[in-house]
N, C-alpha and C positions, 0 to 999 in steps of 0.2 A: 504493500500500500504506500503510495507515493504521498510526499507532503501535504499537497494539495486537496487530497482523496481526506487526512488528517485532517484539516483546517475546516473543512467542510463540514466534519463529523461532531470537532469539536463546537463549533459556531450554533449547529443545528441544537444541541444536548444544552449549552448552555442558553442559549432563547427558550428551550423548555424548563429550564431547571429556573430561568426568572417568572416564567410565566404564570408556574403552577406557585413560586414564591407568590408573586400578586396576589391570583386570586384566593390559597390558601387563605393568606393574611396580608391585607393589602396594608392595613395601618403599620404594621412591622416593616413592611417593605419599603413604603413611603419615607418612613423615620431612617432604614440604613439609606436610602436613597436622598436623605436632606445632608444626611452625616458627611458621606464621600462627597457632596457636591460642594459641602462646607469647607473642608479639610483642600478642596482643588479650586474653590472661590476665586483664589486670589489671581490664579494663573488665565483661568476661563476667563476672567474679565478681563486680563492681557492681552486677552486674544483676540475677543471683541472690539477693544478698545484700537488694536491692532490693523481688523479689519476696514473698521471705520475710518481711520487714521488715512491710512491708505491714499483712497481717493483723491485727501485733501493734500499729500505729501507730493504726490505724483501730479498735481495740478500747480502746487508752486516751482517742483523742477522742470515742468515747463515753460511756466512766462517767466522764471528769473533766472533759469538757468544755475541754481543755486547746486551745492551741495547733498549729502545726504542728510549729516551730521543738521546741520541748517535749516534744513526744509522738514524734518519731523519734527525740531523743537517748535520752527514757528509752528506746526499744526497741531500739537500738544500747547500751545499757548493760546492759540484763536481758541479749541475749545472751550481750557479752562476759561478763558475772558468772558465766551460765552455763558458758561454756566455759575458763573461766577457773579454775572452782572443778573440774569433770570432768579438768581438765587434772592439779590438784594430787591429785585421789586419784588417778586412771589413768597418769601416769607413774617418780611413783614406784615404784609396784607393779611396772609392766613392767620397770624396770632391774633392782629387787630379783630378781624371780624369774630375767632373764639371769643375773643376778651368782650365784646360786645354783645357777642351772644349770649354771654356765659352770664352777665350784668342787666340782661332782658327777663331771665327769667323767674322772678318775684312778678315782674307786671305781666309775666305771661302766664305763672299760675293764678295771681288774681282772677286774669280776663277768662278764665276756663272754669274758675268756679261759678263765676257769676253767670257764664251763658248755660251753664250746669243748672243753677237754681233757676233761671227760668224756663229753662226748658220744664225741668220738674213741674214749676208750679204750673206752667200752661194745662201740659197734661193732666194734672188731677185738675184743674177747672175745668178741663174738657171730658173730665170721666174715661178719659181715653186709657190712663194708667196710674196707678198709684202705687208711688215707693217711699221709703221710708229715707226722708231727708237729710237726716243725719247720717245715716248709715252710706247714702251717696256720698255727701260730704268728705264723710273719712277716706273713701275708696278715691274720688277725686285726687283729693289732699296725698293719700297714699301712692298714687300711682305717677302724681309729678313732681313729689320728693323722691324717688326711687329712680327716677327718668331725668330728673336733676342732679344726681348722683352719679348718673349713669354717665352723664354729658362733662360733670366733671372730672371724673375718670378719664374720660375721654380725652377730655384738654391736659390732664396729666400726665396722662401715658403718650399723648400726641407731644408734650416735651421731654420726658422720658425717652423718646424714640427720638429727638432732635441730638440729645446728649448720646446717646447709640452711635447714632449717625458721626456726632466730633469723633469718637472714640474710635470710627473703623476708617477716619480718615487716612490714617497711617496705612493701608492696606489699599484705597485708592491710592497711594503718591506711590505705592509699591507696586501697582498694576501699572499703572502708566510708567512707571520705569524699565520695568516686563517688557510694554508694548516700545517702548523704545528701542529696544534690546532688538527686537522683535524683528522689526520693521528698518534696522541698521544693519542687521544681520540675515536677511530674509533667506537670500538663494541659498545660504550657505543650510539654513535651518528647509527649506525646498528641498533639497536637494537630498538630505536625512532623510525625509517624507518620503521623496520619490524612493530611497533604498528599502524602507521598512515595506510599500506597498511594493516591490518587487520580491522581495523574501515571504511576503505574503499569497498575494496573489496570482506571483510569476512574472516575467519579464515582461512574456504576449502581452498581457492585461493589463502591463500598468499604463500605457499612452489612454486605454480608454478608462482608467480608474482616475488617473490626471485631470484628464477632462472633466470628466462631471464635476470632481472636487473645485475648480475652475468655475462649473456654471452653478454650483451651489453658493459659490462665495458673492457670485453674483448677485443671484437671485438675493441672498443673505443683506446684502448690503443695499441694493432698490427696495425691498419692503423696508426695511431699519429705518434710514435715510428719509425715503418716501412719506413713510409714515409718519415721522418728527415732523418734516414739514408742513405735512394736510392738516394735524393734530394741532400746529402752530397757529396754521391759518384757520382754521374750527373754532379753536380760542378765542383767535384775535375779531374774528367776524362777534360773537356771543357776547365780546367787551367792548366792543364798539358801540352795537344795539343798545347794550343796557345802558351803558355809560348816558349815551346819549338820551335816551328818555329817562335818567335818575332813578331807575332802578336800584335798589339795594344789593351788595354785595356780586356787585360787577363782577369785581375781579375774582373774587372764591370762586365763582360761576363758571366764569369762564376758565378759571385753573381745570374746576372738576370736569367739564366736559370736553377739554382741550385735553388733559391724558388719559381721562375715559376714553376720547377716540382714539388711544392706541390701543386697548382691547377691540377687536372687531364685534359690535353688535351690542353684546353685553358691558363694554364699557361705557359708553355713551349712555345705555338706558340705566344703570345705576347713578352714575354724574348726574345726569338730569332731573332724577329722583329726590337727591340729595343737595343740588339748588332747588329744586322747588316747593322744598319743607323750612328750608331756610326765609325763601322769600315771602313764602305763604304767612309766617310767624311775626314779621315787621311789615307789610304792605300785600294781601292776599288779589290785589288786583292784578297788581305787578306780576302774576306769576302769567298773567295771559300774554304780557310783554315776552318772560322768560320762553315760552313753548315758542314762540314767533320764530324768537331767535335761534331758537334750538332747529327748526325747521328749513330755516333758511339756511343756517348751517350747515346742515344736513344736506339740502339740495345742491348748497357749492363743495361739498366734497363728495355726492355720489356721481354728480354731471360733469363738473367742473374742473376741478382739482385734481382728486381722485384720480381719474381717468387721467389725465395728461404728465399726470407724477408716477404714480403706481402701475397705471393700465394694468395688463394680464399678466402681469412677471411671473403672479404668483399661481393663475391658473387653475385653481379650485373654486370647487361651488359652494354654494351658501351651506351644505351639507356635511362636507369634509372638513370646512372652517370653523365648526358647530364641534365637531368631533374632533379636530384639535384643541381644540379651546376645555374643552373637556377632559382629555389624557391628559395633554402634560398640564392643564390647570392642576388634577388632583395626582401629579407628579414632582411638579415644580412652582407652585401656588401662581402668585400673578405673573412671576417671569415667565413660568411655562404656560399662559394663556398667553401672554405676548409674542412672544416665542413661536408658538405651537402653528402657528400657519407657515412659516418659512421651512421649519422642519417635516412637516408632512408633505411642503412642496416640493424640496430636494427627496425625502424618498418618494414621490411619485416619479422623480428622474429615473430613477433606476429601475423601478415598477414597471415605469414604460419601456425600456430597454429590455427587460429580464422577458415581459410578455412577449416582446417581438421577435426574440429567440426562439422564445418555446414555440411561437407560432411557425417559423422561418422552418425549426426542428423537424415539427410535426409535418409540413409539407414535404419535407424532402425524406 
């Protein structure tokens, strides 16, 4: 039995020995599958970071003619500028409207008890129902001291998670030094790759194992890319609207439905859910404002945007997108719903190849 014939045998034995791991016990699974992804965090975001990088290195050493060395720090710089500068309008904002929110809600359990007692009292004038007033009261009172708790919590652990965030900064300046590494040394780290997928697959196979890995990176980096972009301008259309007619909490608004639209489908309709309980609590008219905008949005990234950024890279239907979003969400939690359509679109690449063999096979 030849290597190959090995490789084959062992590949097949372990896709079943994960599978039946899954569905045995999918939560055991899930956790060793957080652990190894934790422990290699740091390099996978190098690589990403790597990828993305890319585009923008190989566009400065064309119009300057610059260096290697050169041309990846400035694009490790535009980045960070970039997210550096998004960072200083986008979180100030989000703390102000917690803190805002969080200072609302004595007039907002007020105005709930009282639309409470009359509702109450209408109906027993009306004979329609009759409950015991106090006993509402308590349940009122109890359920938005509890739901008030619950939102402080929330703003807690929402800085909780800011201080997380300082603390794993040293593992960002460490991935991007990775992706420097990376991206200064590519051919040489290409060239490894190419030797590992020839000891692997065989010699024949590696020009076409090359390839696709080639059009995966692609694909990988027009949805990544694409998708920042449309999500940018999703945003910025949502903050424009609102801003403009004095909407409340523009900017929250538009944050949430600006990186909800990087989840396909289910991002968006949670974002929008969660501006318009927001909105509904300080100005319940404004929320007809909010759906406008979300609408409008919506139609400059399904007609508009969308299509002239993204188009068909990714070549799945609303079907398969649905079932990405699914695997690797309860794989990879939100990364792997983000994720999960670039990855089920690269193995449709080889899906498609592997069919046309067997078919090609069978004919002959």
């Amino acid at each position: 039995m030849n290597l190959k014939n090995i490789m084959k045998i062992t590949g097949i034995i372990l896709i079943f020995v994960i599978l039946q791991s899954y569905f045995t016990n999918p939560e055991s699974f899930s956790t060793i599958i957080g652990r190894w992804t934790g422990y290699f965090m740091t390099l996978i975001m190098a690589i990403f970071i790597a990828i993305l990088l890319e585009p923008i290195e190989k566009y400065l050493k064309k119009k300057s003619k610059i260096n290697d060395v050169l041309a990846i720090s400035l694009s490790i710089v535009f980045v960070v500028l970039i997210v550096i500068i998004m960072s200083l309008i986008v979180i100030p904002e989000i703390i102000s409207s917690l803190k805002v929110l969080n200072d609302m809600y004595p007039a907002i359990s007020e105005k709930v008890l009282t639309i409470g007692k009359d509702v109450t009292n209408y109906l027993a004038e009306k004979n329609i129902y009759t409950v015991n007033t106090e006993e509402l009261n308590d349940s009122i009172t109890n359920f938005i001291s509890n739901n008030t708790s619950n939102i402080k919590e929330f703003v807690f652990a929402f800085v909780g998670g800011l201080v997380n965030w300082t603390l794993g900064f040293t593992n960002l300046i460490i991935a991007f030094t990775l992706a420097f590494l990376i991206l200064l040394d590519k051919k040489n780290l290409m060239k490894t790759l190419e030797n590992l997928i020839k000891i692997i697959f065989g010699v024949k196979n590696t020009p076409y194992v090359m390839n696709k890995l080639k059009l995966s990176k692609d694909i990988f980096i027009s949805y990544i890319s694409g998708k920042i972009i449309v999500s940018s301008i999703v945003g910025l259309c949502v903050y424009i609207i609102l801003l403009i007619t004095g909407t409340p909490y523009a900017a929250l608004s538009a944050i949430l439905l600006g990186v909800g639209n990087m989840i396909p489908y289910v991002g968006s309709i949670f974002g929008g859910i969660v501006a318009f309980f927001l909105i509904l609590l300080v100005a319940p008219i404004k929320t007809l404002i909010l759906l406008i905008a979300i609408i409008i949005s919506q139609l400059v990234d399904g007609f508009i945007v969308g299509p002239k950024i993204i188009g068909n890279k990714v070549g799945l239907s609303t079907f398969w997108v649905m079932v990405s979003m699914i695997i690797f969400g309860n794989l990879f939690g939100i990364v792997g719903m983000f994720l999960g359509t670039p990855i089920l679109s690269i193995i449709k690449l080889f899906y498609v190849d592997l069919l046309k063999r067997a078919e090609q096979g069978g004919k002959e």
